[in-house]
MDAnalysis code that builds the backbone (N, CA, C; Angstrom):
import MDAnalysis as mda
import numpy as np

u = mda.Universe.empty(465, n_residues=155, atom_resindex=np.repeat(np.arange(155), 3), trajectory=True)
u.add_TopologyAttr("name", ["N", "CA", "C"] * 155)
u.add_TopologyAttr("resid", np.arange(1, 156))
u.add_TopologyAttr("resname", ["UNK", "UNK", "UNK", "UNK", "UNK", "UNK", "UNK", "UNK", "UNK", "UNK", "UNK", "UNK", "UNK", "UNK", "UNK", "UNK", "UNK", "UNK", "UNK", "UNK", "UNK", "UNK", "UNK", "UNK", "UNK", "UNK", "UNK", "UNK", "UNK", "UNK", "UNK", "UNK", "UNK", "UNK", "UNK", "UNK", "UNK", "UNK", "UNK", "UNK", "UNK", "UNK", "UNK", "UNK", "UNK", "UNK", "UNK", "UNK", "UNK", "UNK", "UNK", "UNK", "UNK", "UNK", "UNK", "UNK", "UNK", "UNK", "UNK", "UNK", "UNK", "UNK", "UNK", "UNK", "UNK", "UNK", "UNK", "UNK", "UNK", "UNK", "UNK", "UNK", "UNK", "UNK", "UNK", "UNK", "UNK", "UNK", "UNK", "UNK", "UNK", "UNK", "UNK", "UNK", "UNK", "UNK", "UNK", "UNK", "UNK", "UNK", "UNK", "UNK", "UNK", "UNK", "UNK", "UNK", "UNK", "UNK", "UNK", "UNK", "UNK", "UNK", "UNK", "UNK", "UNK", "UNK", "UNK", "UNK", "UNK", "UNK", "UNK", "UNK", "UNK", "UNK", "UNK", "UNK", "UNK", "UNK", "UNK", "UNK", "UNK", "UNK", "UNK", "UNK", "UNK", "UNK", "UNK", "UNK", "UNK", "UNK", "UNK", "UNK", "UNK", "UNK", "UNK", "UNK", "UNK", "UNK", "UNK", "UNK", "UNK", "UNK", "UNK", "UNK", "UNK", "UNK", "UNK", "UNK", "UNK", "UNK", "UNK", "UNK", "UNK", "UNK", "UNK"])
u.atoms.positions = np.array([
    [1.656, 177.698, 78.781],
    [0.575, 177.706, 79.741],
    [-0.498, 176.722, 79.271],
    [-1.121, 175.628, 80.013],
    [-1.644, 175.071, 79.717],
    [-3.188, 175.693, 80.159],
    [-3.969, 175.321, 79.383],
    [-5.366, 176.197, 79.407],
    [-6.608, 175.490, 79.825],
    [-7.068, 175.315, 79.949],
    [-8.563, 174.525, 80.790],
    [-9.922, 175.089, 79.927],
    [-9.980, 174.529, 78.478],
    [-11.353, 175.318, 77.923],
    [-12.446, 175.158, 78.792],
    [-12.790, 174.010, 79.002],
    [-14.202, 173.957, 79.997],
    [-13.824, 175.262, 81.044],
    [-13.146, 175.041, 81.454],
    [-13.139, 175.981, 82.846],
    [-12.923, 177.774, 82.479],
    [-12.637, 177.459, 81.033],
    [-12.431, 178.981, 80.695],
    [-13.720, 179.554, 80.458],
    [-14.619, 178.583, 79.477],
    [-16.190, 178.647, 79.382],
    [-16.603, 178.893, 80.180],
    [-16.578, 178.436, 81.340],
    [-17.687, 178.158, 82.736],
    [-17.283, 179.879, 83.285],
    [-16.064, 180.492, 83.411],
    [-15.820, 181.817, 83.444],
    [-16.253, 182.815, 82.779],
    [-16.216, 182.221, 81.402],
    [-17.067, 183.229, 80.899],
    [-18.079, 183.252, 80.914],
    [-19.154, 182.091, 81.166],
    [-20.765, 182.533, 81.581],
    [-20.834, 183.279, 82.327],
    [-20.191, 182.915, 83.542],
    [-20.231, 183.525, 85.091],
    [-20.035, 185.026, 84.984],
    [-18.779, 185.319, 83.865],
    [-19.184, 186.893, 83.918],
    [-19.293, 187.852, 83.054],
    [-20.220, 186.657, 81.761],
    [-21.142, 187.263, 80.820],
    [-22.485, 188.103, 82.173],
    [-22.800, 187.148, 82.852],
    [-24.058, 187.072, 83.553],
    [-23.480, 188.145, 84.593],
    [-22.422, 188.083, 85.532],
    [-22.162, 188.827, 86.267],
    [-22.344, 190.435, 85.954],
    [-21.564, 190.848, 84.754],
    [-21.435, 192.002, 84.099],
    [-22.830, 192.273, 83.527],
    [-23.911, 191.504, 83.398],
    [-25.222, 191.953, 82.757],
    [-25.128, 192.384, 80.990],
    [-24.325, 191.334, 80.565],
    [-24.010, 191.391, 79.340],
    [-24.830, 190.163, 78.566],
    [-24.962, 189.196, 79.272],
    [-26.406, 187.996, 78.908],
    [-27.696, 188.722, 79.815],
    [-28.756, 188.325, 79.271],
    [-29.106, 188.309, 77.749],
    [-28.952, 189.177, 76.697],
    [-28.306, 190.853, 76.827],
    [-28.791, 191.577, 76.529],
    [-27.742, 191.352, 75.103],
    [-26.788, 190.713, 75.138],
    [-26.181, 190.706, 73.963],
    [-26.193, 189.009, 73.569],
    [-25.625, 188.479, 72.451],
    [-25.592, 187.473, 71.761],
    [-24.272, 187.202, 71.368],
    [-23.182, 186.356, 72.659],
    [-21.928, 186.595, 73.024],
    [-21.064, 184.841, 72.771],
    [-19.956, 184.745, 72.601],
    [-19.583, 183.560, 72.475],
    [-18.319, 183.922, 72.465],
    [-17.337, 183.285, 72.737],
    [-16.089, 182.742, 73.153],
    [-15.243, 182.065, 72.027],
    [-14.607, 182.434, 71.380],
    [-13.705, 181.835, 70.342],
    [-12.178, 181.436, 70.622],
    [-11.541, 180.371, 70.719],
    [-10.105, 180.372, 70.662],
    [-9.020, 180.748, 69.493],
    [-7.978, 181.152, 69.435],
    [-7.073, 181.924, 68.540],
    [-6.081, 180.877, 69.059],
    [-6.002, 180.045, 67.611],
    [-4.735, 179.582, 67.962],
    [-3.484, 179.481, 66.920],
    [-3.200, 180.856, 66.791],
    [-2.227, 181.502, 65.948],
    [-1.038, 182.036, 67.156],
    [0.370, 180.925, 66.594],
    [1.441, 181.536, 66.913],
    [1.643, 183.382, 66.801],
    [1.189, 183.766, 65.907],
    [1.968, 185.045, 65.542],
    [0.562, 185.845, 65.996],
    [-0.446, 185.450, 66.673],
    [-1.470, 186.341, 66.919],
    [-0.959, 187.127, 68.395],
    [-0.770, 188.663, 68.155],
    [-0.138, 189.832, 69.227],
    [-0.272, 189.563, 70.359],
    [-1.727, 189.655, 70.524],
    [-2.966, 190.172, 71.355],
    [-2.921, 189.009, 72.433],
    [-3.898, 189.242, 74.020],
    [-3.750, 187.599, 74.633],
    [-5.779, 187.707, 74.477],
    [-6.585, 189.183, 74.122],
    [-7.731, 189.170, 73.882],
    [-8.110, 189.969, 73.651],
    [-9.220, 189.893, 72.773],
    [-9.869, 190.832, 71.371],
    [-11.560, 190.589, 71.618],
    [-12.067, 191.525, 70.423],
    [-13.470, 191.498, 70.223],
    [-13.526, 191.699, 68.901],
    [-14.537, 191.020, 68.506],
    [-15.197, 191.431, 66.844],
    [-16.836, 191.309, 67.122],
    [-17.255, 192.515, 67.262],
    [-18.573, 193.112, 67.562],
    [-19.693, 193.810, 66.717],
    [-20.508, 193.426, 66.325],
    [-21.452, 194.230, 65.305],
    [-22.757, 194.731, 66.644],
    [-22.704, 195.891, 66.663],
    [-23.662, 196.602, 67.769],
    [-24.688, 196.287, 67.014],
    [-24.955, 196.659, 65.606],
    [-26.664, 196.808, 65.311],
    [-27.347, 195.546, 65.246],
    [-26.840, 194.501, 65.158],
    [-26.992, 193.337, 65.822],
    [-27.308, 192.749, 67.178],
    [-26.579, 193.487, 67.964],
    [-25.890, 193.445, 69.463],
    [-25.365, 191.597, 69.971],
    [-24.268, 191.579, 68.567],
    [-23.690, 190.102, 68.785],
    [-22.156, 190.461, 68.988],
    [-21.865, 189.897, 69.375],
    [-20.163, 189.981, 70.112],
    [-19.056, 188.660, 70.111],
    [-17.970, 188.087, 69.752],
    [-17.164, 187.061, 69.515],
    [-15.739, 187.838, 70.338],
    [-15.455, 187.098, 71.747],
    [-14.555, 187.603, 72.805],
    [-13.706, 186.708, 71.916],
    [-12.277, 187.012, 71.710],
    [-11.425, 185.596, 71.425],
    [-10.428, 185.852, 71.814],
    [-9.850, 184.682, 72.673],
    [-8.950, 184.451, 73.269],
    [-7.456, 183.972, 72.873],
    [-6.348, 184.514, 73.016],
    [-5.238, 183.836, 72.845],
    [-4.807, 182.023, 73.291],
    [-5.069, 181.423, 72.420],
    [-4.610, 180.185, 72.840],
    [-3.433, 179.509, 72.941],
    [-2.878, 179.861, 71.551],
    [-0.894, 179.965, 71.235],
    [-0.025, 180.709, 72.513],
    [-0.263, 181.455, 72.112],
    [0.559, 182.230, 72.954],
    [0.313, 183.841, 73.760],
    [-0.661, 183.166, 75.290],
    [-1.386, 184.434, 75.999],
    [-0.180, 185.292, 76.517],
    [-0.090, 186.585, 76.391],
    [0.752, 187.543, 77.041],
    [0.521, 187.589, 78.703],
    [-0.960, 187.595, 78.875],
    [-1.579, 187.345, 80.448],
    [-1.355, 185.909, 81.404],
    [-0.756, 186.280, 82.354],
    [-1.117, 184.620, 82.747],
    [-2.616, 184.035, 83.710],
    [-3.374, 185.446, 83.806],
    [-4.833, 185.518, 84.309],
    [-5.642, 185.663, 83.312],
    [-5.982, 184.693, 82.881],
    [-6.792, 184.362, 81.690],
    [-8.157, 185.398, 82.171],
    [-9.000, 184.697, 83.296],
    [-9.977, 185.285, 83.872],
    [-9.951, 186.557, 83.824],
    [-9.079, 187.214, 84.028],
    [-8.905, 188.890, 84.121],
    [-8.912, 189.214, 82.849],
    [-8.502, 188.327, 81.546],
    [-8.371, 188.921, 80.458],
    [-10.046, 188.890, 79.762],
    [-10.625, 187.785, 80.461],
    [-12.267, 188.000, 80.196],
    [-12.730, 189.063, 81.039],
    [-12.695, 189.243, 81.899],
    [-13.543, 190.229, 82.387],
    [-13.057, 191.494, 81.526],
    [-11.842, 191.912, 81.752],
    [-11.273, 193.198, 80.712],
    [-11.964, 193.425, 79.495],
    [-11.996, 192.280, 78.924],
    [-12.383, 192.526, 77.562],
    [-14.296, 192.596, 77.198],
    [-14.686, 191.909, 78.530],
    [-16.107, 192.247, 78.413],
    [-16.240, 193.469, 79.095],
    [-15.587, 194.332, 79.770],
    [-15.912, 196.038, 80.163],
    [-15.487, 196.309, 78.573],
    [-14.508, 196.285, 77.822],
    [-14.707, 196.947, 76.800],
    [-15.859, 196.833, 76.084],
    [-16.548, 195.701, 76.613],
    [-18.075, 195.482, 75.288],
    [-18.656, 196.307, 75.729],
    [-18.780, 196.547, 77.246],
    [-20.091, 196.983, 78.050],
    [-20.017, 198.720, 77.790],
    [-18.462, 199.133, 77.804],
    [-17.802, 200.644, 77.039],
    [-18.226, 200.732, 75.716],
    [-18.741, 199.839, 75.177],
    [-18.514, 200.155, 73.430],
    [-19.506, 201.345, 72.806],
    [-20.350, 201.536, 73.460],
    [-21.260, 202.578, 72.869],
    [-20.411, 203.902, 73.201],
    [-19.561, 204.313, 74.235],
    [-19.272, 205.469, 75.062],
    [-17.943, 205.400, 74.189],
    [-17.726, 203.856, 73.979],
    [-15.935, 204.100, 72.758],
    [-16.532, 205.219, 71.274],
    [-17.567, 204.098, 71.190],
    [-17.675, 204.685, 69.455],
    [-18.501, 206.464, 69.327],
    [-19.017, 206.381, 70.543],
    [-19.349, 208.207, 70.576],
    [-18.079, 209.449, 70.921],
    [-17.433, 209.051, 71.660],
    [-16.257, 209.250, 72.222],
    [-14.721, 209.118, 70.134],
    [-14.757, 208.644, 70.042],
    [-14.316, 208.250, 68.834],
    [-15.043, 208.565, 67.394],
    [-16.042, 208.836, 67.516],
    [-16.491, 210.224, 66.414],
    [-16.223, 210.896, 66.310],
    [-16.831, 211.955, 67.747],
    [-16.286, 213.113, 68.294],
    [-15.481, 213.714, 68.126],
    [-14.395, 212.720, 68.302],
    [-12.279, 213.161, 67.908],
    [-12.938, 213.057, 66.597],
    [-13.245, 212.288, 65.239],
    [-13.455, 212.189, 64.271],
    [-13.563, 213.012, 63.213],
    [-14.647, 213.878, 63.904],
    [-15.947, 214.927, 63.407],
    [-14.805, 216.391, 64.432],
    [-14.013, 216.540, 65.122],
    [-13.966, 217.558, 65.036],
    [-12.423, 217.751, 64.907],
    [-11.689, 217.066, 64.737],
    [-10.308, 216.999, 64.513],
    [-9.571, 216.540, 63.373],
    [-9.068, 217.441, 62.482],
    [-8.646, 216.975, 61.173],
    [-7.256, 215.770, 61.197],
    [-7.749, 214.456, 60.329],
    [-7.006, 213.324, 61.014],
    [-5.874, 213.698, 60.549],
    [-4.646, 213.503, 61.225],
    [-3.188, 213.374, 61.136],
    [-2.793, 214.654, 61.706],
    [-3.541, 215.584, 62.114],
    [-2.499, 216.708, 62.822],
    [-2.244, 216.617, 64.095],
    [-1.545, 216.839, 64.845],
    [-1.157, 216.714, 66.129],
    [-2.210, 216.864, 67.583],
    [-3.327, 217.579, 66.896],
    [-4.333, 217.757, 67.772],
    [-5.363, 216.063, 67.820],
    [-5.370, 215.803, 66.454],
    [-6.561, 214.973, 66.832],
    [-5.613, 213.236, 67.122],
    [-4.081, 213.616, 66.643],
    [-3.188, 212.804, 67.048],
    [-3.050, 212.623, 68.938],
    [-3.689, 213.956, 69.405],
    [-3.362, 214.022, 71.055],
    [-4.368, 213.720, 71.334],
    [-5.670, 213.865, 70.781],
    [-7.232, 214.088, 71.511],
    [-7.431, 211.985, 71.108],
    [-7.120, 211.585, 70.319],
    [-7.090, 209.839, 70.083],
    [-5.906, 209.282, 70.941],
    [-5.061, 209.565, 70.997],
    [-3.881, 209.086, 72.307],
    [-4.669, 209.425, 73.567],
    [-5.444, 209.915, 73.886],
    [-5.858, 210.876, 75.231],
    [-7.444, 209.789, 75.644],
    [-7.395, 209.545, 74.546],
    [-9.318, 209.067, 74.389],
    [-8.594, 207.683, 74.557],
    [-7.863, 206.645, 74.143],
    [-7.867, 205.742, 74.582],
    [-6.654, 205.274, 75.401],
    [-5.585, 205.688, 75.702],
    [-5.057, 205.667, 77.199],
    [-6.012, 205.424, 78.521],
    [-7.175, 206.895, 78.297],
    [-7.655, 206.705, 79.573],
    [-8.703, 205.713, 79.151],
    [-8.810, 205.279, 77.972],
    [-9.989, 203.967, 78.043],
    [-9.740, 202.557, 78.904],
    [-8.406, 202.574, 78.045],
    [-7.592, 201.340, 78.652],
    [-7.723, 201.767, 80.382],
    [-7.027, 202.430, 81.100],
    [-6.456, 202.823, 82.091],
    [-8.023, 202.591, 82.999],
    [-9.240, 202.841, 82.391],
    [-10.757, 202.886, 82.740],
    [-10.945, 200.990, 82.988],
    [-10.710, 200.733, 81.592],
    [-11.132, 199.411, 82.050],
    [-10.256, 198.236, 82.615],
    [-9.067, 198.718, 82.602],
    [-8.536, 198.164, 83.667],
    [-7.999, 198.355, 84.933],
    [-8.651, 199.153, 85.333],
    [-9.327, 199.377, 87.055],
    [-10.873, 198.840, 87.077],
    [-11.329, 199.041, 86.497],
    [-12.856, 198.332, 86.174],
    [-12.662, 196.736, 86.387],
    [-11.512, 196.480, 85.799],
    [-11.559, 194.699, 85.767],
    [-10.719, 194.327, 87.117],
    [-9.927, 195.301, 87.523],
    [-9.088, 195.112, 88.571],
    [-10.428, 194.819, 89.910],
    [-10.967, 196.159, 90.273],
    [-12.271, 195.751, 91.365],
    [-13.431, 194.750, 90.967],
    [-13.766, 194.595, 89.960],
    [-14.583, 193.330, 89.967],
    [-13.931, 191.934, 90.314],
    [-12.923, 191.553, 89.229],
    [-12.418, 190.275, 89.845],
    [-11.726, 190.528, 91.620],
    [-11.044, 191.469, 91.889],
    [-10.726, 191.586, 93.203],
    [-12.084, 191.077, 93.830],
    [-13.240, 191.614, 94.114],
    [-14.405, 190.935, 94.600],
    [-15.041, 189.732, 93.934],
    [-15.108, 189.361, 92.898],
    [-15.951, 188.289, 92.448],
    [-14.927, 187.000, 91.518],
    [-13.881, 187.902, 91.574],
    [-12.805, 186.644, 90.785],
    [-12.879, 185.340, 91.260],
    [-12.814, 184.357, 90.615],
    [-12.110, 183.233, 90.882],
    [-11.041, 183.338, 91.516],
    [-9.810, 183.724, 90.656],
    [-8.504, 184.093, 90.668],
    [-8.486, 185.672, 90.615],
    [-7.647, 185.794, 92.096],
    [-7.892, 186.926, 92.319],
    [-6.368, 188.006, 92.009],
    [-5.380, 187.189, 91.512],
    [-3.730, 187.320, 90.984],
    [-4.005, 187.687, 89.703],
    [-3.305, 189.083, 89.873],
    [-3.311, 189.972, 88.601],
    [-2.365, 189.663, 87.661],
    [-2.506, 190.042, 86.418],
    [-1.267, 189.640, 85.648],
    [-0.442, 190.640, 85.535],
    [0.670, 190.113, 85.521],
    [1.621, 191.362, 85.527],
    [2.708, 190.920, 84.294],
    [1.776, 190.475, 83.417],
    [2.295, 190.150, 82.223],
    [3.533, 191.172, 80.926],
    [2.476, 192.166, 81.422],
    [2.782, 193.564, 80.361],
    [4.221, 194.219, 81.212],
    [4.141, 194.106, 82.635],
    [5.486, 194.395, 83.271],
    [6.653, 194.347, 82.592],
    [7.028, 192.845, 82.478],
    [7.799, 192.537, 82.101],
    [8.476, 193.003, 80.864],
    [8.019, 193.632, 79.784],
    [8.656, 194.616, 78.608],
    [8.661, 195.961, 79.018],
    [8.228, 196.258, 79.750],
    [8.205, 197.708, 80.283],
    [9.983, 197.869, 80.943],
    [10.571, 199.504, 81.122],
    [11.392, 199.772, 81.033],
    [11.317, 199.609, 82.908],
    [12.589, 199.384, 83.649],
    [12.258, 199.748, 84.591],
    [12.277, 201.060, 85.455],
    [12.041, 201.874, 86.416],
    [12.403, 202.781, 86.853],
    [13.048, 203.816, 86.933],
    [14.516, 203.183, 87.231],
    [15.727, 204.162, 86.831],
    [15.957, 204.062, 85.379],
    [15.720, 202.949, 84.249],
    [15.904, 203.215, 83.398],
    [14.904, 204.225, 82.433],
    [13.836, 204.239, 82.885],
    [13.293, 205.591, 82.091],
    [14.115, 206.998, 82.827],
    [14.704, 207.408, 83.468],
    [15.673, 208.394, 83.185],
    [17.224, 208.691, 82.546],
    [17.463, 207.322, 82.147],
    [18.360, 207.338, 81.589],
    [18.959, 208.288, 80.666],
    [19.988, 209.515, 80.992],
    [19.697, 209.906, 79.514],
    [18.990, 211.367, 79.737],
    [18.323, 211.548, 80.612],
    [17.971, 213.252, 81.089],
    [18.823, 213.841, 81.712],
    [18.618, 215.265, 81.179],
    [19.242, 215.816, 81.921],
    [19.307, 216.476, 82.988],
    [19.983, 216.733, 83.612],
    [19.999, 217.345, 85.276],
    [19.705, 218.487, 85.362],
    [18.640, 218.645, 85.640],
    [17.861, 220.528, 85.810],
    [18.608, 221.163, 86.915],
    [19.881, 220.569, 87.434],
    [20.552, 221.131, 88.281],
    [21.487, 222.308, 87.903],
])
């Protein structure tokens, strides 16, 4: 995929500012250009600061909506106070490694994810550039009939 930095920049002002994340934070845009880097976008964030470094997959993006992968990843900034209270919580009341605080941390960020990406889904749907979702992650996913493969018949 060939990538357009200017034009990736100019996106991310648009919805640093859109999201009301300028001025209130001290935000910048980094490229990753590591073959073996997982991710297609990340954050490395110090709150007591309130400075933030979005960085982007440059090697090799899993997304082919770059734009969507900025907006996504700036609802997680704009979540981050409600992550890290939310993520104590399990912390402070669930002894780590038993099955409870193993369900209550699977539970806490499923629906985080699942939060902010419907969050990123209706914003860019209205204010996107590009309004084509990625359906990047599809593609390793099992399909349909094959997640029953293999059960048995409650018949």
């Amino acid at each position: 995929m060939k990538i357009d930095k200017n034009k990736i920049f100019e996106l991310f002002e648009f919805w640093c500012k859109k999201l009301r994340i300028s001025p209130y934070w001290d935000i910048k845009l980094e490229f990753v250009d590591d073959v073996n880097w997982r991710k297609t976008g990340d954050f490395k964030v110090d709150c007591d600061d309130r400075k933030a470094v979005l960085l982007l997959n440059k090697a090799n993006p899993k997304q082919e909506n770059l734009e969507e992968v900025i907006v996504h990843e700036l609802f997680h900034l704009k979540m981050y106070p409600l992550d890290q209270v939310t993520e104590s919580l399990i912390i402070a009341n669930f002894e780590e490694g038993t099955s409870a605080y193993k369900f209550a941390y699977n539970q806490f960020f499923v629906s985080l994810e699942q939060t902010v990406e419907e969050l990123t889904k209706c914003f860019l749907l209205d204010f996107g550039e590009n309004k084509e979702l990625s359906y990047g992650r599809c593609k390793k996913q099992k399909s349909y009939n094959e997640l029953f493969e293999g059960l048995r018949n409650l018949e």
